[in-house]
C-alpha positions as CSV (number, residue, x, y, z in Angstrom):
1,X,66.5,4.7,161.2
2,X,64.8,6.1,158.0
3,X,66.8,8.9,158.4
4,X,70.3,7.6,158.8
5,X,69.7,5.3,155.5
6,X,68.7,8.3,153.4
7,X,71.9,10.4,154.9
8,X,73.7,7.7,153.7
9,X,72.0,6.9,150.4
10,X,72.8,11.1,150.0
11,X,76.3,10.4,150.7
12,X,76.2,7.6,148.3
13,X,74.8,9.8,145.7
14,X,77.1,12.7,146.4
15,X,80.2,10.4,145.9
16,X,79.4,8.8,142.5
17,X,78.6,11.7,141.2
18,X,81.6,13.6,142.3
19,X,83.5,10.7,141.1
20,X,81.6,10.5,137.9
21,X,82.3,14.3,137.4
22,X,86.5,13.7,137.4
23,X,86.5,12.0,134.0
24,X,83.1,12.7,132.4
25,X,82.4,16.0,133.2
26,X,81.9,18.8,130.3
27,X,84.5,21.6,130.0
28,X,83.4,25.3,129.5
29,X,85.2,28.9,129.7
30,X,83.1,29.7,132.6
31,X,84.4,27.0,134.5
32,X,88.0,28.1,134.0
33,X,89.3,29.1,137.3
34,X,90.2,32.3,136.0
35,X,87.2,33.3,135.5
36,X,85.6,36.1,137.8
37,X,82.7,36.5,139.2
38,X,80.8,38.3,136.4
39,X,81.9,36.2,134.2
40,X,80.5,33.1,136.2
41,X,77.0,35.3,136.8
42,X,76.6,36.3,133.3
43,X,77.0,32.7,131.7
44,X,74.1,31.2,134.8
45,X,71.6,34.4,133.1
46,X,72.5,33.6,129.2
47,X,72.2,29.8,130.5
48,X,68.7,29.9,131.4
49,X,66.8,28.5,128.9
50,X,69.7,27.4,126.8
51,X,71.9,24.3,126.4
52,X,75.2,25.0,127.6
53,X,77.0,24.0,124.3
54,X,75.3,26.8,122.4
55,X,76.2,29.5,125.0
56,X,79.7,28.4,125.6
57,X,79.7,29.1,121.0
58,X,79.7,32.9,121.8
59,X,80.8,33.4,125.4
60,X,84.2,34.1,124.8
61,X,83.6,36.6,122.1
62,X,80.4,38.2,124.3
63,X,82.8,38.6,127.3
64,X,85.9,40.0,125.3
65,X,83.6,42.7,124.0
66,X,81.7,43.4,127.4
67,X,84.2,42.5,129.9
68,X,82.4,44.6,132.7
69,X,79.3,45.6,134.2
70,X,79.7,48.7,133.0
71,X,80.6,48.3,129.2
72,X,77.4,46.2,129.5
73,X,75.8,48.9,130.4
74,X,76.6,51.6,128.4
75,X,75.9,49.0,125.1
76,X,73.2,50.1,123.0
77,X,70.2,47.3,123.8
78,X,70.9,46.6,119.4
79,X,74.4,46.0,119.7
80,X,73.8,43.6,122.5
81,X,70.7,41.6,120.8
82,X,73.1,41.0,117.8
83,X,75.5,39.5,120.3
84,X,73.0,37.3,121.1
85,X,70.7,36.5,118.7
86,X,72.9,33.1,117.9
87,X,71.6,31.4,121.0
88,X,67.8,33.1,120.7
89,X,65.5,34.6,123.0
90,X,67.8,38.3,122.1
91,X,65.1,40.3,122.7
92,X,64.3,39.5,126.6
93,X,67.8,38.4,127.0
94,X,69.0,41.8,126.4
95,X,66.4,43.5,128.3
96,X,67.2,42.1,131.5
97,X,71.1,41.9,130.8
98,X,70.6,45.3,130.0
99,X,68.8,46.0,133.5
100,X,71.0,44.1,135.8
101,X,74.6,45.7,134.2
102,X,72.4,49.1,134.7
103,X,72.1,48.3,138.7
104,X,75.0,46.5,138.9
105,X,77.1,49.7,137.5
106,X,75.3,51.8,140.2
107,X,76.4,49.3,143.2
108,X,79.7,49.5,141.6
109,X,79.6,45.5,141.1
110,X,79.2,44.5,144.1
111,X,75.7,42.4,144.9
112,X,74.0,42.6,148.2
113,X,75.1,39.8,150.6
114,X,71.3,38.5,151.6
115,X,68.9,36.3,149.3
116,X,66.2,39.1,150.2
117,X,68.2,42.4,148.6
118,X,69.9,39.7,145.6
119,X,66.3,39.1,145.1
120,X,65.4,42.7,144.4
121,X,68.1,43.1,141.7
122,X,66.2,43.6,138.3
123,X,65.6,40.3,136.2
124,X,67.0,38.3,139.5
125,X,64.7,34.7,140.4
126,X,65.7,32.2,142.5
127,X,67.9,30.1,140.5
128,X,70.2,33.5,139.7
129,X,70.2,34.3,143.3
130,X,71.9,31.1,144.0
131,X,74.3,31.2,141.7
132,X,75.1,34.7,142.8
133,X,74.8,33.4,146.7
134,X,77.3,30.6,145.6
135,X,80.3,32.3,143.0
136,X,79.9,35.9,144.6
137,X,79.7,34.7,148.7
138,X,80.9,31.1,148.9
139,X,77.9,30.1,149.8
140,X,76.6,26.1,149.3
141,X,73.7,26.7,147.3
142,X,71.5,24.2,144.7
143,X,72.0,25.4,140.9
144,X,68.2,24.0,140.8
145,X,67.0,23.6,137.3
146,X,64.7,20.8,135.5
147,X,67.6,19.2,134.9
148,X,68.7,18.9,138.1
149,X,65.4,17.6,139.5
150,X,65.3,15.4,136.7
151,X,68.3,13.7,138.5
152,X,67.2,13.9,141.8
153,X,63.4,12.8,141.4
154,X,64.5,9.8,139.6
155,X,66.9,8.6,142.3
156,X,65.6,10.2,145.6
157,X,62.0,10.0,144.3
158,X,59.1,12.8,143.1
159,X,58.1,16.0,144.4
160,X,54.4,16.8,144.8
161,X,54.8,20.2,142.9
162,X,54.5,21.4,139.6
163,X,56.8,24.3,140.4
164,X,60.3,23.5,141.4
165,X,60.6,26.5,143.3
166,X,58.2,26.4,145.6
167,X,58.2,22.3,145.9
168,X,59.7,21.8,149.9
169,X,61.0,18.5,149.4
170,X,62.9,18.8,146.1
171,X,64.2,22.5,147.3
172,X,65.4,20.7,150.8
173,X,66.5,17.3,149.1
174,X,68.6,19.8,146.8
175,X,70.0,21.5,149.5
176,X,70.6,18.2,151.5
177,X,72.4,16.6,149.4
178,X,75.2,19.5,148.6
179,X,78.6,19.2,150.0
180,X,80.0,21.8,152.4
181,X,83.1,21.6,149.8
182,X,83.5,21.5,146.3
183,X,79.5,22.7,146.0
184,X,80.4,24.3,143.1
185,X,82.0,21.2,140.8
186,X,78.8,19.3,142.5
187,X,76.4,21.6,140.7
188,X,78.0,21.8,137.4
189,X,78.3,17.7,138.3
190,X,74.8,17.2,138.3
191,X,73.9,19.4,135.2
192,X,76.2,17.7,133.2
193,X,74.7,14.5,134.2
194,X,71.6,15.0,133.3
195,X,73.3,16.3,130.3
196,X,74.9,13.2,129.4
197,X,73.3,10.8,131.2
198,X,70.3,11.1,133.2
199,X,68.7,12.6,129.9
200,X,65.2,13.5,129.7
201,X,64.2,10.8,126.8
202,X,66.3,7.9,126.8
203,X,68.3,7.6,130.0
204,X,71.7,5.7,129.9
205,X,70.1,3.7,132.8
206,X,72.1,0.6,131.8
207,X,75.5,2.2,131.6
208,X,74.8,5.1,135.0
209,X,76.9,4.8,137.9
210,X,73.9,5.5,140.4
211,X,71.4,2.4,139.0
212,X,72.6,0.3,141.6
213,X,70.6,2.9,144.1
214,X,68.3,4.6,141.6
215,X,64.8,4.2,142.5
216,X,64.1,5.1,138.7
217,X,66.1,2.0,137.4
218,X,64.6,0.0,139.8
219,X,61.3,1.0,138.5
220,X,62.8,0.6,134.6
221,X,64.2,-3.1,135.7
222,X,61.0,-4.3,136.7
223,X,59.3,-2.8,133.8
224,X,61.1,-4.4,131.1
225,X,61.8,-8.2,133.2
């Protein structure tokens, strides 16, 4: 019986966020549909670390002057560290841009088709191998971040784990709770929530279209009675 409620709680979940997504979702050039594959792999590696809103300030610009893997590739690493230097971390970001465009030149942009070999690409964790998994294969994959288990913890409850990557239940709740369509707008759903609502210090509880469900609002409700 446990089960069947929390399928449908995930259902729940999936809707209103979904839902939610159609009117308050964020709007970024990546997101365009014309945009290719590399562009929708480079914007996940300059997003790590970084708020959306600063990387979507230069992405335009970065991807008109290094449109492919291999004008990345044949940049000179300071060229590439000016180019980046307005959203910080230049200097590592470059490296492993500089890395990836290197391998990715030699496989003549393709990436390998298994999580295994994608892993093996230089600079490549587990949160770029989805993302490659998901815009370069089709694949339903998590785009698992802090910010996305910010959102799920507080609704479906904690993990046990420090590490989000190697925490079972968050990496299987995350996975549970994708759609077998339209996993891509779910993902970029989710991060903008937690974006605009779900935020890490002061949560819109009172105005969030999950509370009625929310195990965190539940918590926040009796807290404050």
């Amino acid at each position: 019986m446990a089960i069947r409620l929390e399928t449908k709680k995930a259902r729940w979940f999936r809707k209103k966020i979904l839902l939610w997504f159609e009117k308050g979702g964020r709007h970024f050039p990546w997101r365009n549909k014309s945009a290719s594959k590399y562009q929708l792999v480079i914007a996940e590696v300059l997003l790590q670390r970084t708020k959306a809103e600063t990387v979507a300030n230069i992405f335009s610009t970065f991807i008109k002057r290094f449109p492919s893997w291999e004008i990345l590739a044949a940049t000179k690493k300071t060229e590439l560290k000016t180019f980046l230097k307005p959203i910080g971390l230049c200097k590592q970001r470059s490296a492993k841009i500089k890395k990836l465009s290197t391998e990715m030149t030699k496989r003549n942009g393709r990436f390998p088709k298994t999580r295994v070999e994608i892993e093996k690409l230089p600079g490549v964790g587990q949160y770029i191998a989805n993302s490659i998994l998901m815009f370069c294969h089709n694949q339903p994959q998590p785009l698992l971040d802090v910010n996305m288990a910010r959102v799920l913890e507080r609704f479906f409850g904690p993990r046990k784990l420090a590490d989000i990557r190697y925490d079972p239940y968050l990496q299987q709740l995350a996975r549970d709770v994708l759609p077998k369509r339209r996993f891509k707008e779910f993902n970029w759903a989710i991060l903008d929530f937690a974006s605009l609502v779900c935020k890490a210090k002061k949560p819109l509880c009172m105005k969030c279209c999950l509370n009625r469900q929310c195990r965190y609002y539940a918590s926040f409700v009796s807290r404050n009675m």
